[in-house]
N, C-alpha and C positions, 0 to 999 in steps of 0.2 A: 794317859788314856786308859792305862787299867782300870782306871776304879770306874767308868762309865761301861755296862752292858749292854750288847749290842744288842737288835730288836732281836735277832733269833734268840738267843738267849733267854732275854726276857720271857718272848715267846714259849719256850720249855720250861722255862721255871713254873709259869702259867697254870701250865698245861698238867705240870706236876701235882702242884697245888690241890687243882681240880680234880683229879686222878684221885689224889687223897684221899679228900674229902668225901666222894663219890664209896668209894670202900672201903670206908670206915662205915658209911651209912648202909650198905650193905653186909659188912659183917656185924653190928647191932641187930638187924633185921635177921641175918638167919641164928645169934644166938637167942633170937625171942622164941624162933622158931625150935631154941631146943640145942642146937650145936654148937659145938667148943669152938673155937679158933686155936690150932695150931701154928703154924707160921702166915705172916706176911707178907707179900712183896721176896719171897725166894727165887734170886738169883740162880740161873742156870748157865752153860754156854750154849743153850739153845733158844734164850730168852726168862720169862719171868711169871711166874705161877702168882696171880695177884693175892689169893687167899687158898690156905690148907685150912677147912673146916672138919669137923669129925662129931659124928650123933652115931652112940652105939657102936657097933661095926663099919659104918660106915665112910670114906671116906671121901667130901667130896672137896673136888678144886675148881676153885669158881674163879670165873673171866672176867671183870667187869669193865663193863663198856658206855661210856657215856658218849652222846652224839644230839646235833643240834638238827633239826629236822630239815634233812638233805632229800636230794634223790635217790638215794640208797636207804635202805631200809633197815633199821637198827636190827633188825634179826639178819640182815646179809652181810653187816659189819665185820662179823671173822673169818675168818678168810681159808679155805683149808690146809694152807700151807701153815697159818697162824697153831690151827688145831692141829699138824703133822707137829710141830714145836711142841706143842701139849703136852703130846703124847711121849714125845723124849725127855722133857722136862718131868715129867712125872717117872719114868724110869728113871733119870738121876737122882732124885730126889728121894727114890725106892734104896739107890744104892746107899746114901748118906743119911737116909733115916729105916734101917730093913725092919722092927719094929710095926710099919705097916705094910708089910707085904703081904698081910694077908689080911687085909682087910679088904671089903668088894673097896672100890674106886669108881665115881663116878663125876664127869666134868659136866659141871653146869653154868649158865650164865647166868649175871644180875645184869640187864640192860635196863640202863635211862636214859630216856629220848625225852630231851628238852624242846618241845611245839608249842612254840610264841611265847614264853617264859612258862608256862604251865608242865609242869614234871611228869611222864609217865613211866611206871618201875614194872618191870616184868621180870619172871625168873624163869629162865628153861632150862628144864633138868634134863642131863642126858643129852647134853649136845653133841657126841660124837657117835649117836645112832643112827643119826642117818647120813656120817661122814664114811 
């Protein structure tokens, strides 16, 4: 029975997949725009900073959120407790990279809201201004 995956599983694997691919296409997009990518997918124990980008002094950590057009609104999709995580995640991250601690910091989202297979890409800078 090991070697057969159960449906969740599969299910995560999926969903992983997607996630991927999803920000990968978004960190192309903001080095078009100019910025480096520093880390990845950086593991926290508060959760997971999907991209560490950097332009200039700048540094931003961007969220990326893909969703299939629900009743929830791809801009209500993070949650503030999600953003409370952020926010500690990027303190650890400060501890184990100090290097940028003095750079400004700013968290931004790349959302893709998938409506009827047609892709819409949005970026909001500065998500934790009006958290």
């Amino acid at each position: 029975m090991d070697e057969f995956l159960n449906i969740k599983d599969i299910f995560l694997e999926n969903k992983r997949v997607i996630g991927n691919s999803f920000e990968e296409k978004a960190q192309k997009h903001l080095e078009s725009l100019g910025f480096q990518s520093i880390l990845k997918n950086f593991y926290t124990p508060y959760g997971e900073l999907d991209l560490i980008m950097k332009k200039d002094n700048l540094l931003s950590v961007v969220e990326v959120k893909y969703r299939k057009k629900t009743e929830i609104s791809i801009f209500e999709s993070i949650s503030k407790n999600k953003l409370k995580n952020i926010e500690k995640s990027i303190r650890y991250f400060l501890m184990k990279y100090p290097k940028y601690e003095y750079f400004d910091i700013r968290v931004d989202a790349f959302l893709i809201e998938d409506v009827f297979g047609k892709l819409n890409y949005y970026i909001v800078k500065n998500i934790l201004a009006d958290y």
